[in-house]
N, C-alpha and C positions, 0 to 999 in steps of 0.2 A: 835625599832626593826631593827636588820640589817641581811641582805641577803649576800651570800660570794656565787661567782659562780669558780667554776675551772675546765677551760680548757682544754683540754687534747689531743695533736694531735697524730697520728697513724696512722699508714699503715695496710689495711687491702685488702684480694684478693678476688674478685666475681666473681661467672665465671654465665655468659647470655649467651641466646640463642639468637642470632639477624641475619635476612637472608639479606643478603647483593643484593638490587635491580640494579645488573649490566645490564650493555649495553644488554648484549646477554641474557638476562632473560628476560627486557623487550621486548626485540622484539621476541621474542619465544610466550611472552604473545600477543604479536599482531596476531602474527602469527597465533595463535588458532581461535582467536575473528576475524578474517580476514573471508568474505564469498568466493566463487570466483575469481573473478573481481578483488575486492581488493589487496586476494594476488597473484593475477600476475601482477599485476600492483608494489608491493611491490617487489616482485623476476625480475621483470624489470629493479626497481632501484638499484637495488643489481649488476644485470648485469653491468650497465655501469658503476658501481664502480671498479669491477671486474674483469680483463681481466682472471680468469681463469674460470669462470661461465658460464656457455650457460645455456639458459630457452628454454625449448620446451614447449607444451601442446599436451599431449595424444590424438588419434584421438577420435573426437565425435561419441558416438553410439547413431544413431537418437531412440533408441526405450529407451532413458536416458534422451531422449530431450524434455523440457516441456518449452512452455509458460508461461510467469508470466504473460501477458496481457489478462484481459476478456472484452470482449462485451458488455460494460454496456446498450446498448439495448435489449427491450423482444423481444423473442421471435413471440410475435404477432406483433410488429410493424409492418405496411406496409406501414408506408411513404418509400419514394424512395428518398432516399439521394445518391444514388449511382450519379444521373443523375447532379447533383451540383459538381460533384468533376471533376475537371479539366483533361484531360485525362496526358498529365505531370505533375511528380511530382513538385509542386514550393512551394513558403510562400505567408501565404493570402495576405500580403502587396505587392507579385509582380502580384500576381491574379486579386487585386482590381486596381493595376495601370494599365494593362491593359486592363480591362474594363471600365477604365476612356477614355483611349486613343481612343479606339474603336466606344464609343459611343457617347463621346460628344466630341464640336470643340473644337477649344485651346481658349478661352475666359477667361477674368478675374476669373468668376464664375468656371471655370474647375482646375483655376493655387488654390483656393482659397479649391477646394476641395482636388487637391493633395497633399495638407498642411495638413487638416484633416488628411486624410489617415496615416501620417506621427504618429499620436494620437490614433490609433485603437489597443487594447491590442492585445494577442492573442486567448482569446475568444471573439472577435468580438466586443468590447466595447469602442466607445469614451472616452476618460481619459484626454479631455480638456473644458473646459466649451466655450461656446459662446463667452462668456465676454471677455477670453483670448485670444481668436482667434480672437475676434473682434479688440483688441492695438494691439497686433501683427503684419496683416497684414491690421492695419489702413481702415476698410471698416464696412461698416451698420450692423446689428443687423439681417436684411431682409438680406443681401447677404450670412452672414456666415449661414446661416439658409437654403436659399435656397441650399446652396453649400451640408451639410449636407443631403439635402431631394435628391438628385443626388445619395450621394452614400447609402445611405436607399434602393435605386430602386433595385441595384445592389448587385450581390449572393454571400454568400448564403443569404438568407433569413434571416434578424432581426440584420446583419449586422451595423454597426453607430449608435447602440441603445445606451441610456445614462443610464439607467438602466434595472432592468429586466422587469419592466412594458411596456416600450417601446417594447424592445424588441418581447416581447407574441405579442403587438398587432401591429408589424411589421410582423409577423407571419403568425396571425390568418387574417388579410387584403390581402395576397397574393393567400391565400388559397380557393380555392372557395368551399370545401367540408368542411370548420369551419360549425361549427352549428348556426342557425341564432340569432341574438344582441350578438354574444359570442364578438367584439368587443366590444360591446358598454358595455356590462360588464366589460370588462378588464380595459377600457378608464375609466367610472364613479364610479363601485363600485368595485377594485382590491382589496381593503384591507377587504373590508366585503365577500368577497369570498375566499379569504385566511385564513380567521379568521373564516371562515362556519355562518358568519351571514347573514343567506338567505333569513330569513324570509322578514329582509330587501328589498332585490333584488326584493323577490315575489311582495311585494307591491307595489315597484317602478315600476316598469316593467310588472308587472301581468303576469311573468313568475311562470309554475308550479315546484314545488320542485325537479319536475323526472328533467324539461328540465335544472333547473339549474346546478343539478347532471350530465344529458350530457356533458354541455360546462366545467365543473371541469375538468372530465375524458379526452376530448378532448383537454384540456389546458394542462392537465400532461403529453400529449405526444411531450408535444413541448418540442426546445431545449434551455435550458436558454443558453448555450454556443455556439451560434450558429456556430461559426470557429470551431471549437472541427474536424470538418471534414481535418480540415490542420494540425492540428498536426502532427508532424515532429519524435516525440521520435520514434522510433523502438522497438519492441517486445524487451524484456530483456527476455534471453534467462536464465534458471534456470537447472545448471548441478548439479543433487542428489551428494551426497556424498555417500550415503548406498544406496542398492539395499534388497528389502524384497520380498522374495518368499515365499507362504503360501502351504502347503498340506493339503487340508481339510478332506482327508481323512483319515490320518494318524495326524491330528492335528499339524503337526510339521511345524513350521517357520524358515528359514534359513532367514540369514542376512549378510553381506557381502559388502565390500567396493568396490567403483567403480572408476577408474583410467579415464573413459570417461570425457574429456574437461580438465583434471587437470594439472596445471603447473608440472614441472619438472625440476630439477636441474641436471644439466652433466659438468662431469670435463673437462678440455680443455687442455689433456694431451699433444697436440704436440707443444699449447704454453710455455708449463711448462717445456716441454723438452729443446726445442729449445733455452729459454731464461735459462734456469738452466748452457747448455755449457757454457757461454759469462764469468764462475770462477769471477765475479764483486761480492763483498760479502754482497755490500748493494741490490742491485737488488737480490738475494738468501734468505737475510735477510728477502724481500720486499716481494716474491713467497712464503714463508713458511708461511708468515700472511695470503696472499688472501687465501693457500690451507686450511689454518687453518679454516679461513671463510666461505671457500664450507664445510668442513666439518662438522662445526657447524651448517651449513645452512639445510644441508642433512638429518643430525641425528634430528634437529626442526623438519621438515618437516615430516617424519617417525613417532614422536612422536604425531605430530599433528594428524595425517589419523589414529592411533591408539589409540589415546584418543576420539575422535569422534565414532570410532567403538564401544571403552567398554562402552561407554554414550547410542552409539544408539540401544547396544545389551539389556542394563539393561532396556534400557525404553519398547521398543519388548517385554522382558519378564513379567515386569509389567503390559501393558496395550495390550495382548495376546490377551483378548476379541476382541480387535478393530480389527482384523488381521484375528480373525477365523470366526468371524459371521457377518452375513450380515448384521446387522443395526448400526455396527462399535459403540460401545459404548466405553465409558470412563471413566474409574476410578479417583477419586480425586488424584493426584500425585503434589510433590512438591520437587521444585532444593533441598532443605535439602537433602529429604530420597534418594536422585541417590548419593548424594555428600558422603553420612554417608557410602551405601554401596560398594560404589572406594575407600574410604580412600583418596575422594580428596573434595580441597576448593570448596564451595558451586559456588566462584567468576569462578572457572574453567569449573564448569558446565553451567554455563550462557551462557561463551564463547564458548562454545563448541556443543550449540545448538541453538543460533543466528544465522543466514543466512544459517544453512547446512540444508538440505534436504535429506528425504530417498522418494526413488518411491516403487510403489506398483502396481499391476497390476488394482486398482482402482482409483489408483490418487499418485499425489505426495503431500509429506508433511512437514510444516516447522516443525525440531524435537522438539520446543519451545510450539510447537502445542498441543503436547501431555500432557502440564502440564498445569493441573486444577484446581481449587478450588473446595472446597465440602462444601456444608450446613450439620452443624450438627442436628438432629431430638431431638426435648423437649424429648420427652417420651422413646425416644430409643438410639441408641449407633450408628445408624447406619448414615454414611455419605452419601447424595447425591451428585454426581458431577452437578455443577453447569451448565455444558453444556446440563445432562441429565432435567435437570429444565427447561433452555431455549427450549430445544426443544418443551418440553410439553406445555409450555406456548403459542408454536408458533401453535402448532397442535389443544390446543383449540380455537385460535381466527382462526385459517384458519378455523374449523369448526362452526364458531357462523354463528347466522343469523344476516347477515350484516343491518337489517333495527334495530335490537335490539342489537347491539355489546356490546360482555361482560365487563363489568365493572372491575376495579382492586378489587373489594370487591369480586366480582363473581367468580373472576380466583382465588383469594385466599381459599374461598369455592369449586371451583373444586377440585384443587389441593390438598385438604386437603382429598378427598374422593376417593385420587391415593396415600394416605400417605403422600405427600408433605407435609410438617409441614410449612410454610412461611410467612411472614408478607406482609402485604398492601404496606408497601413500598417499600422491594424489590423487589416484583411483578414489580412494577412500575417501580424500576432500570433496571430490567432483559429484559420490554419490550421497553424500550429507547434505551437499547443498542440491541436490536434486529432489532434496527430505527424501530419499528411500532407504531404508533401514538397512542393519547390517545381513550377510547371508541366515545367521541363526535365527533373526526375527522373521525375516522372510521364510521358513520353512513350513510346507503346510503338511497338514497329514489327514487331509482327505485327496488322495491322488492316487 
């Protein structure tokens, strides 16, 4: 059998579509994905590229001004941490050096603890072991030990701890209102009281289940970071992009862009002037690039504040509910359906609603915020948002009796008799990620 192949060459024309990812495209695309911070920190660098560019920011209007910092203490707390923080601002390693200096002589044992100190994280944690500290400055086992129990003494509280165990029962020693053996719990059975095996405890100790339930509660108010009080970072400051005004009256929601804290680019006409006279054609050549640059830079920026508008007008109009009625509900929504209805890439909506924020006369919000997932129903057509899920979830166990806390079987059976249609095991996801514990952690036994 023989095979004959023949070749054939030719010219032939296809005409494709292909979008050419220039310089100034990509950074247009940053410039969207930019929160902030970032792009004026971006339009910064532009500046000093630039001699025809000036950057200002818009004056702040404090009632656009929000905290991104919260108080991770309750409310009930009344320990008094106020009384630990040093009345000037400093870092705990200059805090803790001068409570060295203060309190004890200049002694081997003193030079031996300002070395530690040197090891102290910034939550408050030794991050060198004995053994190292012991070749290093060449001395006993007993000294680097005692040097440690030195600055153990000294505040805040649980301070030179090696771990969190240490630390609790650095703590709960200082405190004269711990509950009574709540050391000696911490010291002997830490890991069977973490774990809720109490029955344990009860035995050893012939403590009742209320009192070992006390000293839990009283252990959860300690600070496993105890420096947390020196932290240093500052409030980040969160300027909205959009402004939402609701009229419950009339139903109607206005929305609108807010220029409060917002960089800004300005032409630097009398350099442009001035240097245009000097007729040099490469310096002219040189002024038509940068002006070409502000310009570019400008028409970004405009497109940017207006792409973020039509994003955070379509979402307003979608998720209405949240806006007009008080228990702020949430419909299932997804980057697809905003993208499909702009006529833009789903990738633009991402950026476009990463780090921007709209406020509201109830809060402000990240617009990323707004897009949920929804569980579809067996029997019906009908979507729940998974936010609407979480909450119910949260609303029955805040309502259980905490000596009988509901099970994930139990919550699946509630939920099922509020139409929730859901399985045991997202139950279980839904309440992991709502960080509440499982029914057996939850169980108290003073009730």
């Amino acid at each position: 059998m023989k095979f004959t192949q023949n070749f054939r060459q030719g010219q032939a024309q296809v005409q494709t579509q292909k979008l050419a990812m220039t310089q100034q495209l990509q950074q247009s695309i940053k410039m969207l994905q930019f929160g902030t911070d970032d792009l004026l920190s971006f339009l910064n660098d532009k500046m000093l590229e630039n001699p025809l560019i000036d950057v200002s920011v818009s004056d702040m209007d404090t009632q656009y001004l929000e905290s991104s910092h919260y108080n991770k203490l309750q409310d009930n707390d009344t320990t008094d941490w106020i009384n630990q923080i040093p009345e000037n601002e400093q870092s705990l390693f200059h805090y803790l050096i001068e409570q060295i200096h203060l309190n004890y002589r200049d002694t081997p044992l003193r030079k031996i603890s300002l070395f530690l100190i040197e090891f102290i994280d910034t939550n408050g944690y030794l991050t060198i072991s004995i053994e190292e500290a012991m070749a290093i400055n060449r001395v006993s086992y007993i000294e680097v030990l005692d040097a440690l129990t030195l600055i153990q003494m000294l505040e805040p509280a649980g301070v030179g701890a090696r771990n969190l165990q240490e630390c609790l029962m650095l703590q709960t020693e200082r405190d004269d209102e711990a509950p009574n053996q709540a050391y000696l719990v911490l010291e002997e059975y830490f890991d069977d009281l973490a774990n809720r095996k109490w029955q344990r405890i009860e035995k050893k100790l012939g403590l009742s289940l209320k009192e070992i339930q006390e000293i839990f509660d009283y252990i959860q108010k300690l600070h496993p970071n105890p420096a947390a009080i020196f932290s240093s970072d500052e409030d980040s400051l969160i300027y909205p992009d959009l402004v939402v005004k609701v009229d419950k009256e009339t139903d109607t929601i206005i929305i609108s862009s807010t220029k409060a804290g917002k960089p800004e680019v300005n032409f630097q006409s009398n350099y442009f002037e001035r240097m245009s006279r000097q007729g040099d054609k490469e310096v002219e050549k040189y002024l038509n690039e940068k002006k070409a640059e502000y310009e570019w830079l400008k028409k970004s920026l405009e497109q940017r504040g207006d792409t973020i508008l039509r994003v955070g007008k379509e979402i307003v109009k979608r998720q209405s509910n949240f806006f007009l009625k008080d228990s702020h509900p949430l419909k299932p929504m997804k980057l697809k359906e905003i993208a499909n209805d702009l006529s833009l890439h789903e990738s633009t909506i991402s950026r476009a609603v990463n780090g921007k924020y709209l406020t509201t006369e109830f809060g402000v919000f990240e617009l990323r915020s707004f897009f949920t997932t929804g569980l579809e129903q067996k029997n019906s057509s009908d979507v729940i948002a998974t936010s609407d899920i979480k909450e119910t979830i949260k609303e029955l166990i805040e309502d259980e009796n905490k000596a009988k806390p509901l099970s994930d079987q139990k919550l699946v059976d509630l939920l099922k008799e509020k139409n929730i249609d859901i399985s045991r095991r997202t139950v279980a996801k839904y309440r992991e990620e709502l960080g509440i514990q499982s029914s057996t952690k939850r169980k108290r036994f003073d009730y």
